[in-house]
N, C-alpha and C positions, 0 to 999 in steps of 0.2 A: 354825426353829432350825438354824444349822448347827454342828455337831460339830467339835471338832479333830480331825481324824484325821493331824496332821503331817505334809499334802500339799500343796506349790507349784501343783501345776498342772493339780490335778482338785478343784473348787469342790462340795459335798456341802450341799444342804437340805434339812431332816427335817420333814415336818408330817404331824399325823395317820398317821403310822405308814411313812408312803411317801418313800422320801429320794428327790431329783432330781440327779442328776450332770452336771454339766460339764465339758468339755475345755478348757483354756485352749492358745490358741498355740503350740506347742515352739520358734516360730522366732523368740526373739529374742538377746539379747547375752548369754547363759547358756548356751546350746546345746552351744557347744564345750568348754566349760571342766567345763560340769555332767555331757557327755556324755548329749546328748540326754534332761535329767530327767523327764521329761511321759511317756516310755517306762514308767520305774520307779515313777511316782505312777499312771498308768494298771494295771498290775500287782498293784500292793500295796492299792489303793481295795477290792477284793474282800473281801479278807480283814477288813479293815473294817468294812463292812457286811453280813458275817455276823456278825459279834459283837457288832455292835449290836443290842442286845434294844430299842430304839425304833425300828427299823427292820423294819417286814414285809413291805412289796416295796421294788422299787426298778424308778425309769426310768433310763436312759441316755438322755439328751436330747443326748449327742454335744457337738461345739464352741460357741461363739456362731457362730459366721461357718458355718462347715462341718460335717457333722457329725462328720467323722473330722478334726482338722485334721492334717497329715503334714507332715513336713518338706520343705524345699524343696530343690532341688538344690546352691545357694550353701551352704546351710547343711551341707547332705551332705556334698560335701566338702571343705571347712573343718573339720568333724571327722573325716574320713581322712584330712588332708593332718595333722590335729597327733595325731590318736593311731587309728594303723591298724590297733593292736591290736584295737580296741573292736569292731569288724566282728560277731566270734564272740559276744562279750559282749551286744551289740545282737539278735541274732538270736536268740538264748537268750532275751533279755527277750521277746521277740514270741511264742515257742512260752507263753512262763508267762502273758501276755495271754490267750492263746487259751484253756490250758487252765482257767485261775482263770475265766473268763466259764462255760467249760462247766461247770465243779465248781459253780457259786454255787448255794446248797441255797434261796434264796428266790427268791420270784415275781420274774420281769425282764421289762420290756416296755421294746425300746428305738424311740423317736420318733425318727424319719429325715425328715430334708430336704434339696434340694438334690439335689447331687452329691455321693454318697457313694464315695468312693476309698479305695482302698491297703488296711488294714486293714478300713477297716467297714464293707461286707457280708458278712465272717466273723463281725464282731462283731454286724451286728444276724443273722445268718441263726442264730444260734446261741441268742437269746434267745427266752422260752418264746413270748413274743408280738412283734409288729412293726405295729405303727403306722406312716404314711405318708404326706403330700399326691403330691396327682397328677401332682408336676411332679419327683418324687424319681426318678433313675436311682442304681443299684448299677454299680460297673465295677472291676471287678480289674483293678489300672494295671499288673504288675509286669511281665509281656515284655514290651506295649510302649515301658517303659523301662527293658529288656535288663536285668533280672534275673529268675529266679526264685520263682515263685508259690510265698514257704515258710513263708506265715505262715499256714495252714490252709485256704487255699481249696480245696488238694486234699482237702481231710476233708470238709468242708460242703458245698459246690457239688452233688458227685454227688450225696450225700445226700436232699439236698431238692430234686432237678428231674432226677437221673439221670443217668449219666455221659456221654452222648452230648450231650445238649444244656449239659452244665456245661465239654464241650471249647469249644463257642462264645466262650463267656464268658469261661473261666480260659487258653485259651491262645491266643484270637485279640482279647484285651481289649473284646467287645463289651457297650457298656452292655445292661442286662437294666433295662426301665420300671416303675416300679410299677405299671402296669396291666399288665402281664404277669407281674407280681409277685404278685400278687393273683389272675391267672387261675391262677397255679400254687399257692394255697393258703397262699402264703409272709406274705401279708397279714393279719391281723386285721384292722384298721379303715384303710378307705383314706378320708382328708378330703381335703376342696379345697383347701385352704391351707396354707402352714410355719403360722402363726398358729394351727390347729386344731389343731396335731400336739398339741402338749405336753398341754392340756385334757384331750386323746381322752384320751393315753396316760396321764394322772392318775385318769384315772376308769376305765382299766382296771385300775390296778395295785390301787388302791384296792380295788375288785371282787375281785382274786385276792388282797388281802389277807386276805377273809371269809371266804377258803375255809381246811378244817381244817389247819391246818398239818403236822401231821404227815402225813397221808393224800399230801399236796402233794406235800413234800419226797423222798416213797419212792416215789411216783411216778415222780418227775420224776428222781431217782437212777434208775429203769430203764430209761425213756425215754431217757436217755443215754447208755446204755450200747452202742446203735449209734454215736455218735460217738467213744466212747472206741475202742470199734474199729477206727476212722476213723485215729485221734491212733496207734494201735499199727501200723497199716500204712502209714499217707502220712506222717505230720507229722514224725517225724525223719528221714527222707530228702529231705521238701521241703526242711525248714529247711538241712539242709546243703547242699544243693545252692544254694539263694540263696547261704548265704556262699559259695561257689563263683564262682557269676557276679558278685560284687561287684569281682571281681577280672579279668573277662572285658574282654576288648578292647573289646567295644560297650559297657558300662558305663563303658569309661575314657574311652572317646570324649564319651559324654554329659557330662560330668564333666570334661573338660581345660581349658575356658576359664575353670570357676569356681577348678579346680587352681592354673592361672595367674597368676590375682586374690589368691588365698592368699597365694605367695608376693610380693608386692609388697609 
């Protein structure tokens, strides 16, 4: 069954109790006009699927192609060349990403494949469970392309591996492997395959469907409640400071030939 939930670009199927989500593309001929919409359907799916009473867990099964799919730099900026307001706007939606994944009061197991960038290893580091194949790297892209890291990886990262080895990772952009993933506990079930992932991740969520809901849920409200601490000391300082560097010399550099392309 999939639901209306009035979203372009996040795909929702419900069976037996477990809805499966998909990312669709942000990068095509909507992007600039709709101001990047796959941001705002990504955000608002939450809410969603809490109030679906046919709904008892949920996967994040991430893109078809990727599992975070991120926008590309042509498309980046294309929409700061026609509306440079949206910077602030844009960075605001990514804080309410973060913290609607963290608030979600139902079981969440998100399936990871591939190369997971930019956003989502905040968004899978963040779900009760994580699912994986062994060819899956996590890598926060954002200094190496001269912005800052303000979409919560400074909340998540120390969190779950401890602030010295989360410097590795969030400010010298080195992929972190799912078998290191896994040795750090970050894993639930690692499979051999993308092909495994989803299965795994159905029959896990499935599984935390059974458990008492209520028991779950207040749990899982305390358990978070070191990341909300996380969100009250790093996340509004990350996030402003990205929109800060958006605006930085080495981000304009990145950025000048597709700038150029714009205006033609």
């Amino acid at each position: 069954m999939r639901p209306d939930y009035g979203l372009d670009y996040v795909d929702v199927d419900v069976e037996d109790g477990v809805a499966v989500v998909r990312i669709k593309d942000p990068n095509d001929e909507h992007f600039v006009e709709r101001k990047h919409p796959m941001h705002r359907d990504l955000r608002d799916v939450w809410s969603r699927l809490a109030e679906d009473h046919a709904v008892h867990a949920t996967v994040l099964a991430g893109g078809y192609d990727y599992f975070f799919p991120a926008p590309r730099l042509p498309h980046m900026a294309a929409l700061f060349a026609a509306h440079p307001e949206h910077v602030e706007a844009m960075q605001t939606e990514a804080k309410q990403i973060f913290v609607n994944v963290m608030e979600f009061p139902k079981p969440l197991v998100v399936a990871a494949f591939g190369a997971v960038i930019g956003m989502g290893p905040q968004i899978a580091f963040l779900a009760d469970f994580l699912v994986a194949s062994r060819d899956t790297t996590f890598t926060d892209t954002h200094v190496p392309v001269a912005i800052a890291s303000g979409d919560g990886a400074t909340v998540v990262w120390p969190l779950v591996m401890g602030l010295a080895r989360a410097r590795r990772h969030v400010l010298r952009g080195v992929p972190l492997s799912a078998f290191e993933a896994d040795e750090l506990g970050l894993v639930e079930t690692l499979v051999e395959t993308r092909d495994d992932v989803l299965p795994a991740a159905r029959t896990l969520a499935a599984a935390l469907a059974q458990l008492p809901a209520l028991a779950f849920r207040a749990t899982k409200l305390a358990l978070n409640q070191w990341l909300r601490l996380g969100v009250q000391t790093s996340l509004e300082l990350a996030s402003a400071l990205e929109v800060s560097t958006f605006a930085g010399e080495d981000f304009r550099r990145l950025l000048e030939p597709y700038l150029h392309s714009t205006d033609e």
